[in-house]
DRENPA-3360 file (N, C-alpha, C; in nm, 2 decimals, always signed):
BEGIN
1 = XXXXXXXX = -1.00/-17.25/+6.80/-0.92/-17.16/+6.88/-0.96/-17.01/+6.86 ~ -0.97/-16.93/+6.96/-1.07/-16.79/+6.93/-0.89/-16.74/+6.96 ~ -0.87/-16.60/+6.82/-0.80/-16.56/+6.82/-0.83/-16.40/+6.85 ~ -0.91/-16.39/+6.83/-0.97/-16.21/+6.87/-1.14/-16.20/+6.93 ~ -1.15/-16.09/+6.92/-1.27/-16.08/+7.04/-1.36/-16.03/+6.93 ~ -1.53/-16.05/+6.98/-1.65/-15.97/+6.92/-1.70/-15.91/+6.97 ~ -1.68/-15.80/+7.05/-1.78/-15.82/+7.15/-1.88/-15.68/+7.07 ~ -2.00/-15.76/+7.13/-2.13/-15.64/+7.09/-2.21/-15.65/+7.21;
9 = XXXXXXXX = -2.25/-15.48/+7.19/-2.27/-15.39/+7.31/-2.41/-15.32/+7.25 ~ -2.47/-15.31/+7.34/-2.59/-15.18/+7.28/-2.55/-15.04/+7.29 ~ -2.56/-14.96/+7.22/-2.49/-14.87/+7.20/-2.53/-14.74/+7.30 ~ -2.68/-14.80/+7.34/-2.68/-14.66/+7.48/-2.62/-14.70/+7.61 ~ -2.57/-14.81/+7.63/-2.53/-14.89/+7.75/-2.36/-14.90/+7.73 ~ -2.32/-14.85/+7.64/-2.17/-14.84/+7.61/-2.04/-14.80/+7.68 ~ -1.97/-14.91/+7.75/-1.88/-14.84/+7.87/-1.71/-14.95/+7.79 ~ -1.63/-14.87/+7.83/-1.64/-14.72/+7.79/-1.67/-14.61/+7.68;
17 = XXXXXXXX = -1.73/-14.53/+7.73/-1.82/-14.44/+7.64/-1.68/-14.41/+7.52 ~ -1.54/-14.32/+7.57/-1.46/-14.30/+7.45/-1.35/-14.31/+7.52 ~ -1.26/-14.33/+7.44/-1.14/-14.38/+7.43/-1.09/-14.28/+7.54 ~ -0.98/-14.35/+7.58/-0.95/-14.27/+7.72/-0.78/-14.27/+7.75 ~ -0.66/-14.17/+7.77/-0.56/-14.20/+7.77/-0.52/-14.25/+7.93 ~ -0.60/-14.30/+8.01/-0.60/-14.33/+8.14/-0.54/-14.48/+8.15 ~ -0.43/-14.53/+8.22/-0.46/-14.66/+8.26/-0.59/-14.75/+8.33 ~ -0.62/-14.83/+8.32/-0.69/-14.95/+8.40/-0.68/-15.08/+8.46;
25 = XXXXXXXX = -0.66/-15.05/+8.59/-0.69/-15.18/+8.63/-0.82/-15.30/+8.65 ~ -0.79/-15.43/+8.62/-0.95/-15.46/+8.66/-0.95/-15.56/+8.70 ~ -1.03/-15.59/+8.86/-1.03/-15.69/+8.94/-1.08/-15.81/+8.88 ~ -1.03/-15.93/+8.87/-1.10/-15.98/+8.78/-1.09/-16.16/+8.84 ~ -1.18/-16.25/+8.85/-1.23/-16.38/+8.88/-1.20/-16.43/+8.79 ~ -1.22/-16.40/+8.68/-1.26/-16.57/+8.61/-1.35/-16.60/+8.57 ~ -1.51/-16.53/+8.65/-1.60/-16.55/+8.63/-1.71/-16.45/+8.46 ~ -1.84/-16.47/+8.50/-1.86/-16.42/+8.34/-1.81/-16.29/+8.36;
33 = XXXXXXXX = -1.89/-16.20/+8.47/-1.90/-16.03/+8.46/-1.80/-15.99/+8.48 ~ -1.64/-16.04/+8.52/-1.51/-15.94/+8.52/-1.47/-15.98/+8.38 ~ -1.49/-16.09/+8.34/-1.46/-16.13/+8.18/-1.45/-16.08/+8.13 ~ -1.61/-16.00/+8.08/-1.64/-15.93/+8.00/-1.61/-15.77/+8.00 ~ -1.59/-15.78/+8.14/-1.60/-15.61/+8.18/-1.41/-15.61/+8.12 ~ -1.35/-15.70/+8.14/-1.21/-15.76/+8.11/-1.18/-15.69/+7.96 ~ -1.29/-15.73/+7.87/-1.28/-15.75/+7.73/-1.34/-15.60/+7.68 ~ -1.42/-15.60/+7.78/-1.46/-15.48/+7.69/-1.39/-15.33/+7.70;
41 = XXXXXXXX = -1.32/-15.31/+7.84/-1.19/-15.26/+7.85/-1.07/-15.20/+7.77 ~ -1.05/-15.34/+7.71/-0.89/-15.34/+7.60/-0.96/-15.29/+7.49 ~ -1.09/-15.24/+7.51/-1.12/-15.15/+7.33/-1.09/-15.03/+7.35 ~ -1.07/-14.94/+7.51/-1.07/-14.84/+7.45/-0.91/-14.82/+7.56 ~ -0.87/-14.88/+7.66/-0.79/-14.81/+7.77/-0.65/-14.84/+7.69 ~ -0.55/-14.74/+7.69/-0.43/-14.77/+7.62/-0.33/-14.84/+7.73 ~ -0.37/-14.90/+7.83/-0.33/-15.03/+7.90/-0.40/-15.07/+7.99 ~ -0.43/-15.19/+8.00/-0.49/-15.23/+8.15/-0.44/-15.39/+8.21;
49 = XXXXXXXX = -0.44/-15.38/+8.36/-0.39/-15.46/+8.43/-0.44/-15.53/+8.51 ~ -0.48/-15.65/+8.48/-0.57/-15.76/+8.53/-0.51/-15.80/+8.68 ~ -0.63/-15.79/+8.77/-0.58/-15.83/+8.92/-0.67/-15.98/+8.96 ~ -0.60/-16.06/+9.03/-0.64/-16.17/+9.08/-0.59/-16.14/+9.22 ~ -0.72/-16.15/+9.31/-0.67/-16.16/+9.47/-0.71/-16.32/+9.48 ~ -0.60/-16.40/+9.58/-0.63/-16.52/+9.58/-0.59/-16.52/+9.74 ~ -0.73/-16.58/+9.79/-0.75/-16.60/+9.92/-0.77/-16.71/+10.01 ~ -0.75/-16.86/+9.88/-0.78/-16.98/+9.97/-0.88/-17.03/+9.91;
57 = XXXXXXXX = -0.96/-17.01/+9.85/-1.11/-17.02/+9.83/-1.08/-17.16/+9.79 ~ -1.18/-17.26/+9.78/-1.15/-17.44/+9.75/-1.16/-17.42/+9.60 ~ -1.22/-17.30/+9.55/-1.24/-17.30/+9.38/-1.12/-17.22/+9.30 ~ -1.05/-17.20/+9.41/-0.97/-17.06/+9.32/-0.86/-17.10/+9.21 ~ -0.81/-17.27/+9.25/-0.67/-17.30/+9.15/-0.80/-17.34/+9.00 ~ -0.88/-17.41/+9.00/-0.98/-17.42/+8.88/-0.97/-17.27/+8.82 ~ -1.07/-17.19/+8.90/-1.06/-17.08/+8.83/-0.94/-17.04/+8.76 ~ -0.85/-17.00/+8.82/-0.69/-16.95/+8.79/-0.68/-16.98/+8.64;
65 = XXXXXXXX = -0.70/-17.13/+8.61/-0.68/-17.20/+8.50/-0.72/-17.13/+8.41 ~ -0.89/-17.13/+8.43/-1.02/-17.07/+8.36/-0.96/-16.95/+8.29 ~ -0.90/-16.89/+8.38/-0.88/-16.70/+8.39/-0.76/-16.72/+8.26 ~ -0.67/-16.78/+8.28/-0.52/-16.76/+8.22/-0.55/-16.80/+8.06 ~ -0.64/-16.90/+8.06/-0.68/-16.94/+7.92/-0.80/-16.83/+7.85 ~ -0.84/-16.75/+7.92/-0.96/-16.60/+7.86/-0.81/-16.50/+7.86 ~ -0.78/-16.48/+7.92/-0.69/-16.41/+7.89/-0.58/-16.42/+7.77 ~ -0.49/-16.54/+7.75/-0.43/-16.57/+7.63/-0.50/-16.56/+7.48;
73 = XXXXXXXX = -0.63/-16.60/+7.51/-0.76/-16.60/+7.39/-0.75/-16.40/+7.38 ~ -0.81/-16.36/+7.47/-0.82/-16.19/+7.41/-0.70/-16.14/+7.35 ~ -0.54/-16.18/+7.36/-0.44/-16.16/+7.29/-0.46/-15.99/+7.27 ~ -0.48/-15.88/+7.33/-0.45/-15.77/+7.33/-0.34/-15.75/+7.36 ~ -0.31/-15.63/+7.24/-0.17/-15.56/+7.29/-0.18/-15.47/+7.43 ~ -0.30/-15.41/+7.44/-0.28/-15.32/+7.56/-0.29/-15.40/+7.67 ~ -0.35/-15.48/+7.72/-0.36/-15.64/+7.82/-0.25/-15.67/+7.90 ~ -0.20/-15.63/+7.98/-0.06/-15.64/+8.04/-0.05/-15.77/+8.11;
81 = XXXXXXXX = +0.04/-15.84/+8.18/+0.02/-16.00/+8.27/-0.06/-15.93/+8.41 ~ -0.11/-16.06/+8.42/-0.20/-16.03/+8.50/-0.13/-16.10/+8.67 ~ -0.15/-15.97/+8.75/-0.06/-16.00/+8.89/-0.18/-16.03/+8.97 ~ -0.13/-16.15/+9.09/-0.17/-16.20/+9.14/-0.16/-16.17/+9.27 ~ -0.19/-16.12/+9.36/-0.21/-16.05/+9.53/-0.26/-16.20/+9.61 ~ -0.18/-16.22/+9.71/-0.24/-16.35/+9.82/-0.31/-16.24/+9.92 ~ -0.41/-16.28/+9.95/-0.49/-16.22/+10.06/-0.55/-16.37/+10.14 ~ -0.47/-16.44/+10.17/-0.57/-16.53/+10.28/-0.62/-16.51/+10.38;
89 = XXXXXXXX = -0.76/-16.61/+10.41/-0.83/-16.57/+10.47/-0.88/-16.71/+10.54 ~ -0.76/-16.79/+10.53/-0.79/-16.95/+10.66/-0.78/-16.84/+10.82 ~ -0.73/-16.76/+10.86/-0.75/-16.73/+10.98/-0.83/-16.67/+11.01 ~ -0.93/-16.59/+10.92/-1.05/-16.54/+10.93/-1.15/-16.60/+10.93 ~ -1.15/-16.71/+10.87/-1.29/-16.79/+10.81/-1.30/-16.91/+10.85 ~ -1.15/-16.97/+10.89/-1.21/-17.08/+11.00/-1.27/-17.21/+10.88 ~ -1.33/-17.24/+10.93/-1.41/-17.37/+10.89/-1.49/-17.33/+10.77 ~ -1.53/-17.22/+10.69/-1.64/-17.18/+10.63/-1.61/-17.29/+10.49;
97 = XXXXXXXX = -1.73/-17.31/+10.47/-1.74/-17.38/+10.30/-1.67/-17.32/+10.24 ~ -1.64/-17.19/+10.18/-1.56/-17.16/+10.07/-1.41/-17.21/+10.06 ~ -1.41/-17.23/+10.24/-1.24/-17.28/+10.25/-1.26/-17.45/+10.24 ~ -1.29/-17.51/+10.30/-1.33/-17.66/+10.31/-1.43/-17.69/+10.20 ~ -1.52/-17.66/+10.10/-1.58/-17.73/+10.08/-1.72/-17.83/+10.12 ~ -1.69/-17.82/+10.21/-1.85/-17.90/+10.25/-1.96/-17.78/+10.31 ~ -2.07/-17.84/+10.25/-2.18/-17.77/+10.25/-2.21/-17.65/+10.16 ~ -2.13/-17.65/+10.06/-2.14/-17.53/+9.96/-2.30/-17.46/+9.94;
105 = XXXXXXXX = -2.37/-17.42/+9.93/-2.48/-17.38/+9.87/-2.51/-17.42/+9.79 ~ -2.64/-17.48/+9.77/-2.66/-17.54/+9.61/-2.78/-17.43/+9.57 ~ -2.81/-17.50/+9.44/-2.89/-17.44/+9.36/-3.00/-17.43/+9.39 ~ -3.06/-17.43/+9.53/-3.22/-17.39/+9.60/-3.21/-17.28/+9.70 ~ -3.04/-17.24/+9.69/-3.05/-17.12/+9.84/-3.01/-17.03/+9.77 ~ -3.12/-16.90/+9.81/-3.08/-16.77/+9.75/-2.92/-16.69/+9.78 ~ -2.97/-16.57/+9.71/-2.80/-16.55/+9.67/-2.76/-16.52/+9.79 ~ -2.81/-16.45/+9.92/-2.73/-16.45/+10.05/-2.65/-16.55/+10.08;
113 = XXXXXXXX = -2.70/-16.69/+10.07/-2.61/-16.78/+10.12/-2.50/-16.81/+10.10 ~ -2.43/-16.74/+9.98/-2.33/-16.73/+9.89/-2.22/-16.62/+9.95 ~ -2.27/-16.54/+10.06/-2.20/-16.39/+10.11/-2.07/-16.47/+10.19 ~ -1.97/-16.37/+10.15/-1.82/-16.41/+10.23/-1.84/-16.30/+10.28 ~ -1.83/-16.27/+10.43/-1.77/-16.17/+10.50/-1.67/-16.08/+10.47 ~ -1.68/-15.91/+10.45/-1.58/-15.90/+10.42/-1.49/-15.87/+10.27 ~ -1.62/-15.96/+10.18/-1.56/-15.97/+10.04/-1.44/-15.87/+9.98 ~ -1.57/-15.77/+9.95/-1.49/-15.66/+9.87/-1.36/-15.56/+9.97;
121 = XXXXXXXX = -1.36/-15.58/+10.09/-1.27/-15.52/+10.19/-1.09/-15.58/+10.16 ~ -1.14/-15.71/+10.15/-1.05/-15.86/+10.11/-0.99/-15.78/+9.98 ~ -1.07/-15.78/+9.87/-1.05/-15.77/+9.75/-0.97/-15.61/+9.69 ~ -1.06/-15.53/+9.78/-1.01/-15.41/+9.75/-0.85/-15.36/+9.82 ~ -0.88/-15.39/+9.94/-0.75/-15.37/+10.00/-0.60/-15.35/+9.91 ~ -0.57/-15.48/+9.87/-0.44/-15.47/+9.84/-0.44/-15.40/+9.65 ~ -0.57/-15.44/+9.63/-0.54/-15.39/+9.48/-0.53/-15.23/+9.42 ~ -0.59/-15.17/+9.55/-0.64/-15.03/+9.55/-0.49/-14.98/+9.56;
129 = XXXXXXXX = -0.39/-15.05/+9.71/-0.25/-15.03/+9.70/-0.21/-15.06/+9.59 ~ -0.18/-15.13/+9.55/-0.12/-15.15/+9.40/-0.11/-15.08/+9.30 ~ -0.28/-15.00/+9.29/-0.29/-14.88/+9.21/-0.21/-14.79/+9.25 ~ -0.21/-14.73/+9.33/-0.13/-14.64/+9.41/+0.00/-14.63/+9.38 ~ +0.07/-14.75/+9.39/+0.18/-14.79/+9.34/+0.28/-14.81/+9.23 ~ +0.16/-14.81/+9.22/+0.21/-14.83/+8.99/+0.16/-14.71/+8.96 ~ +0.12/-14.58/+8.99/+0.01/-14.52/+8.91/-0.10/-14.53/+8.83 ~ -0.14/-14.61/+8.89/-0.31/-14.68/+8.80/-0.37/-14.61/+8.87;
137 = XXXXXXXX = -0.47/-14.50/+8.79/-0.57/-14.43/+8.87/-0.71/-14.44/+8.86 ~ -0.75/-14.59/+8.82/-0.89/-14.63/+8.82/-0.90/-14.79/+8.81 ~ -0.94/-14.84/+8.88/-0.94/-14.99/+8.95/-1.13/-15.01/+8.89 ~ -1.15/-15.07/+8.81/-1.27/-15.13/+8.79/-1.35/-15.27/+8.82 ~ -1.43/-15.28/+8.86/-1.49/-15.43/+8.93/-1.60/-15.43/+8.83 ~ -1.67/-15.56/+8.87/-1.80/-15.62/+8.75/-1.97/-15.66/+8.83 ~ -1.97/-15.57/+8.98/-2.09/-15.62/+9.00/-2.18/-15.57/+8.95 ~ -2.32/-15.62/+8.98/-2.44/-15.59/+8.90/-2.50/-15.48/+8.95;
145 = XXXXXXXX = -2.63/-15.44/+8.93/-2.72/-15.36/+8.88/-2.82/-15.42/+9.11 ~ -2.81/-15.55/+9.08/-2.87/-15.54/+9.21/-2.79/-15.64/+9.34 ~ -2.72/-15.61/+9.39/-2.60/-15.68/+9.51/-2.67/-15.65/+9.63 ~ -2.75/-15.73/+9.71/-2.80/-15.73/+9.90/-2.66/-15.73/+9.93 ~ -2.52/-15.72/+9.92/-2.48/-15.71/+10.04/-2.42/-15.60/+10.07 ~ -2.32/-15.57/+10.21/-2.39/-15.42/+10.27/-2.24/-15.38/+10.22 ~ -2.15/-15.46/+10.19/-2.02/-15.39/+10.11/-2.00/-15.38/+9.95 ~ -2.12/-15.38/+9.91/-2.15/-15.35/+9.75/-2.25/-15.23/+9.69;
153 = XXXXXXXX = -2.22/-15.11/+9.80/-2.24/-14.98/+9.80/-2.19/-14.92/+9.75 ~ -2.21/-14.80/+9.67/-2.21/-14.68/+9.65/-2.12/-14.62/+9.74 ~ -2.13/-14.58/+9.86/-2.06/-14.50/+9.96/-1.97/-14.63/+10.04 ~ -2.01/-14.76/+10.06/-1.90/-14.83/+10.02/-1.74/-14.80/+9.96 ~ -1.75/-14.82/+9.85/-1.68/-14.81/+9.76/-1.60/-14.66/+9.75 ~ -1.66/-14.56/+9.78/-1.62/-14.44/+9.74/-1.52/-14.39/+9.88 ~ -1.60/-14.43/+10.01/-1.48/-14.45/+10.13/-1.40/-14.52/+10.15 ~ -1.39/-14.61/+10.10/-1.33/-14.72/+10.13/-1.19/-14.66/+10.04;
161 = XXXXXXXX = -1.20/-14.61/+9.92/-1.10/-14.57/+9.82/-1.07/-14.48/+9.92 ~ -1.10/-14.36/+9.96/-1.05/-14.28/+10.03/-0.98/-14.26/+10.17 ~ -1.03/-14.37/+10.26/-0.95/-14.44/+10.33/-0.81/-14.48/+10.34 ~ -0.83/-14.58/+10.20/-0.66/-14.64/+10.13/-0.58/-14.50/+10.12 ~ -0.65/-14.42/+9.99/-0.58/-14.29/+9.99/-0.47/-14.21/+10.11 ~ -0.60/-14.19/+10.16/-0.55/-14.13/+10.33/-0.41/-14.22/+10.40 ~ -0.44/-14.32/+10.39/-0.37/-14.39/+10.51/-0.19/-14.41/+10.35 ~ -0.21/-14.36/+10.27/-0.04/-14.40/+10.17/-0.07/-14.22/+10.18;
169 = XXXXXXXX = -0.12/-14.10/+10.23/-0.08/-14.01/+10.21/-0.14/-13.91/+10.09 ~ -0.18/-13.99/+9.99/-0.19/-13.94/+9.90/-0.35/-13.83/+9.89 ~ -0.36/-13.77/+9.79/-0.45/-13.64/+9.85/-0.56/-13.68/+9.73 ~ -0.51/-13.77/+9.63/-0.64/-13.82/+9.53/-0.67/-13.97/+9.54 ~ -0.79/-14.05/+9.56/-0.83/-14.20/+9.57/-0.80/-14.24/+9.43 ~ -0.78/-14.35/+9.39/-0.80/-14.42/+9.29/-0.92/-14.45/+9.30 ~ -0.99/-14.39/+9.18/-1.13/-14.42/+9.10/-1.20/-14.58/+9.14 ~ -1.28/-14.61/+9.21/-1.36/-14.75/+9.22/-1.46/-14.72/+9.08;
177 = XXXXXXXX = -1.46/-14.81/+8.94/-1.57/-14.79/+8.86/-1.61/-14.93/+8.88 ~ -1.75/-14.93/+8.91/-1.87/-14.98/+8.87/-2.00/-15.02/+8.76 ~ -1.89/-15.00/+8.63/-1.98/-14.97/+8.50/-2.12/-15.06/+8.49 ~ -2.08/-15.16/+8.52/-2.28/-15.26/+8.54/-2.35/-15.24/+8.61 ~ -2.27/-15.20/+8.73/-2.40/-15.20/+8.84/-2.43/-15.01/+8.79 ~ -2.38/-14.92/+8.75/-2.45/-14.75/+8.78/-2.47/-14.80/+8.62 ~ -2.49/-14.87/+8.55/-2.60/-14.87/+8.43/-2.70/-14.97/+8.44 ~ -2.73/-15.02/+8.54/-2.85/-15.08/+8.58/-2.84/-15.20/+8.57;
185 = XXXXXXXX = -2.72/-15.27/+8.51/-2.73/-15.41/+8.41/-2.74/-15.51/+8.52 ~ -2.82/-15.64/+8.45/-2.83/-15.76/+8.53/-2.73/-15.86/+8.46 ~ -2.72/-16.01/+8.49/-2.60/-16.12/+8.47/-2.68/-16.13/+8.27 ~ -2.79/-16.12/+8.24/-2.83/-16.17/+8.13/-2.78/-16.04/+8.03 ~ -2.82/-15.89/+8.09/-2.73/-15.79/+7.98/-2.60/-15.80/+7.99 ~ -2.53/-15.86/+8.04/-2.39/-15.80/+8.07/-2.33/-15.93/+7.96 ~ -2.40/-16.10/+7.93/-2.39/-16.16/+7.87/-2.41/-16.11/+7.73 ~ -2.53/-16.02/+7.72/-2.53/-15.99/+7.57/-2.41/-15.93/+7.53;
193 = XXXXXXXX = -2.38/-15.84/+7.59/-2.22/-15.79/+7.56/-2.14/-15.86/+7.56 ~ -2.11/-15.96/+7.61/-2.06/-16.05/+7.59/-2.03/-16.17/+7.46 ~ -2.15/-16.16/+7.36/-2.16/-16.24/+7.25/-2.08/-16.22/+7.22 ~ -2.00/-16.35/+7.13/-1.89/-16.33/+7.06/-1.75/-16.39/+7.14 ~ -1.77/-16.36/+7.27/-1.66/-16.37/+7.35/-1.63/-16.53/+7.40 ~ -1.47/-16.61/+7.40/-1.45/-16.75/+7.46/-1.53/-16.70/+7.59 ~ -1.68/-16.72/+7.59/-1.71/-16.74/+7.74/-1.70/-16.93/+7.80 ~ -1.73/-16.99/+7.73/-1.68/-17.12/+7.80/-1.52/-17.11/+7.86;
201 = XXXXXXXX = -1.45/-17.01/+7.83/-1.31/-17.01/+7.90/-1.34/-16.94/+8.04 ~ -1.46/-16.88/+8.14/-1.48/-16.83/+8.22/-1.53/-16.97/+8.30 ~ -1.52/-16.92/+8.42/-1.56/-17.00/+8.52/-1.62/-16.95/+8.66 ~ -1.77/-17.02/+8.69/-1.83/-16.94/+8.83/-1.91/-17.04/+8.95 ~ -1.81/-17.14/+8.92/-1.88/-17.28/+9.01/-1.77/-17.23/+9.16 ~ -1.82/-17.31/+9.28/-1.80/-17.26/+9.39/-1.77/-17.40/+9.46 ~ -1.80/-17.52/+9.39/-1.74/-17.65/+9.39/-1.72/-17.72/+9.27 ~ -1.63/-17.69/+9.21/-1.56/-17.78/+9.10/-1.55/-17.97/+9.15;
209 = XXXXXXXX = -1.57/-17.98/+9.00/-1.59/-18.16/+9.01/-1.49/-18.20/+8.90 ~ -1.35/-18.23/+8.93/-1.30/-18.24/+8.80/-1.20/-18.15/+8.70 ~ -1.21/-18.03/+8.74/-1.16/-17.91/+8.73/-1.34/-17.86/+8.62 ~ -1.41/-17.89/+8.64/-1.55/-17.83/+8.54/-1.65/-17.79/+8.63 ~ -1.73/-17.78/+8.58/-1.88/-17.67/+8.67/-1.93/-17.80/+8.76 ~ -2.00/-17.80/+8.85/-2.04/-17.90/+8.90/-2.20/-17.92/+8.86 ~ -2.23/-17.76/+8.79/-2.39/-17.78/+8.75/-2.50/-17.78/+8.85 ~ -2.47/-17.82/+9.00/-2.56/-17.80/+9.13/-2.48/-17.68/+9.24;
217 = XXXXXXXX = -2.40/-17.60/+9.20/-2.40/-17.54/+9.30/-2.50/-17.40/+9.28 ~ -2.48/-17.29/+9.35/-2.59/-17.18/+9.38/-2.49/-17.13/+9.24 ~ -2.38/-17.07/+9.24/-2.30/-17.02/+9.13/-2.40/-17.06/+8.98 ~ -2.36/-17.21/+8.96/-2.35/-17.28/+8.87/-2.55/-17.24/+8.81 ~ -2.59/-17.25/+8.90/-2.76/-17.23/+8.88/-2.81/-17.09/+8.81 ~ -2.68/-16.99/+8.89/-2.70/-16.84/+8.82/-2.64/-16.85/+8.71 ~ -2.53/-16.92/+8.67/-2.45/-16.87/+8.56/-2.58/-16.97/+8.46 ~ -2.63/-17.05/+8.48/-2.76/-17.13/+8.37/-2.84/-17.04/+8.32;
225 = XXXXXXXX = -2.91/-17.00/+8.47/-3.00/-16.87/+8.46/-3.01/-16.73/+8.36 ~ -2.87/-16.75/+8.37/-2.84/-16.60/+8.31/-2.83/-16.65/+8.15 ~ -2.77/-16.75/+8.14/-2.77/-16.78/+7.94/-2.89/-16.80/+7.93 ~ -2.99/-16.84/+7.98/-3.08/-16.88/+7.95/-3.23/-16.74/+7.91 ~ -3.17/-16.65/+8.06/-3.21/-16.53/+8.02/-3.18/-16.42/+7.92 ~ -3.08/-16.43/+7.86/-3.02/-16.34/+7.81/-3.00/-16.43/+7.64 ~ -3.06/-16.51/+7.65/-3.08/-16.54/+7.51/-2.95/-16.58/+7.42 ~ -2.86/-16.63/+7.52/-2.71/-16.65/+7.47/-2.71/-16.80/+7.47;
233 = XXXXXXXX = -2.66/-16.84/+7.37/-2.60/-16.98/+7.41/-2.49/-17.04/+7.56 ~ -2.52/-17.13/+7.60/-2.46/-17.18/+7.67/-2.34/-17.27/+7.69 ~ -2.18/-17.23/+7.64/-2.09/-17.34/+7.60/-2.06/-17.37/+7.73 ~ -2.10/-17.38/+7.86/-2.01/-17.46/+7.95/-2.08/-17.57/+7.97 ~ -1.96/-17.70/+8.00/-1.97/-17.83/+8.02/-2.01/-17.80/+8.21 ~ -2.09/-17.88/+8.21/-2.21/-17.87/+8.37/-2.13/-18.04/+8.39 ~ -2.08/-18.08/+8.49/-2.10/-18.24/+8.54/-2.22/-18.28/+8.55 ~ -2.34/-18.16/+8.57/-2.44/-18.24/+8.63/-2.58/-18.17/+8.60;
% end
């Protein structure tokens, strides 16, 4: 049973740089890179508040699981319960594999095949309110260093905050931070930071077999990828 965290970081790549009397919120899956961005967080923010948007997705009750058990393992005092936002998205999406299941993407189709319409629009929406709400004035996410899709921008992200702002009135956005992707990092650095950490309590399969990884989906092939690049050991049980 992992009772506290290790996490080791390279020291020019170090987010957050210093201790900060700011809250934080941080969007977070389940998967490896909000994990860590999760963990590496509660070193310096004197509270932060873990967000799950849950949309329907055919993988999301697995994950949930994944998430609740990384979470109880980091046992931080600053670590607040983690609130859960419904954003479904069966009227939007119709038939799509992420809702049904059939035809998932396997592990020979590049990463477009994996794009939800929409994503971060979904994602951001209600959590950005939230901030607003509670006074949390900086909302943090975990994408990488290189994202093709056209809502994992830079000016993305910075309008889209200012938008929400506008439309509750308010005259300052809540902060969108991006700490992996504006330090260049790929899925294998972001694991080095990670050493140390219950990463077998994370989860990034997109068809679960069993409540465990399926080992053939497009997810399941990057999350391989990435231990294997990053020179980390690998604890997740693969079905396949």
């Amino acid at each position: 049973m992992h009772t506290s965290t290790s996490i080791i970081v390279d020291p020019a790549t170090t987010w957050p740089s210093k201790a900060t009397t700011t809250s934080l919120a941080v969007l977070v899956s389940g998967g490896l890179d909000s994990a860590i961005l999760l963990a590496e967080s509660v070193r310096t923010y004197p509270a932060v508040f873990p967000i799950y948007i849950h949309t329907g997705a055919v993988w999301e009750n697995v994950e949930r699981e994944y998430l609740t058990r990384f979470l109880a393992a980091l046992r931080s005092p600053v670590l607040r319960s983690l609130t859960i936002l419904e954003m479904p998205v069966t009227d939007l999406y119709g038939r799509h594999w992420s809702l049904t299941g059939e035809d998932v993407p396997d592990a020979n189709t590049p990463d477009v095949a994996v794009f939800l319409p929409g994503r971060n629009v979904i994602l951001l929406s209600k959590a950005l309110i939230w901030c607003h709400l509670h006074g949390v004035p900086e909302l943090a996410m975990a994408p990488l260093a290189f994202n093709p899709f056209p809502d994992a921008t830079p000016e993305f992200y910075d309008s889209f905050a200012a938008v929400v702002a506008q439309s509750l009135g308010s005259a300052k956005p809540v902060c969108v931070l991006r700490p992996y992707a504006m330090l260049g990092l790929h899925k294998s650095d972001v694991l080095r930071r990670g050493k140390g950490l219950p990463l077998e309590l994370t989860f990034s399969c997109i068809s679960p077999v069993e409540g465990r990884h399926c080992g053939e989906c497009n997810k399941c092939a990057e999350r391989k990828a990435g231990f294997i690049s990053a020179n980390v050991p690998d604890p997740t049980v693969y079905m396949a």
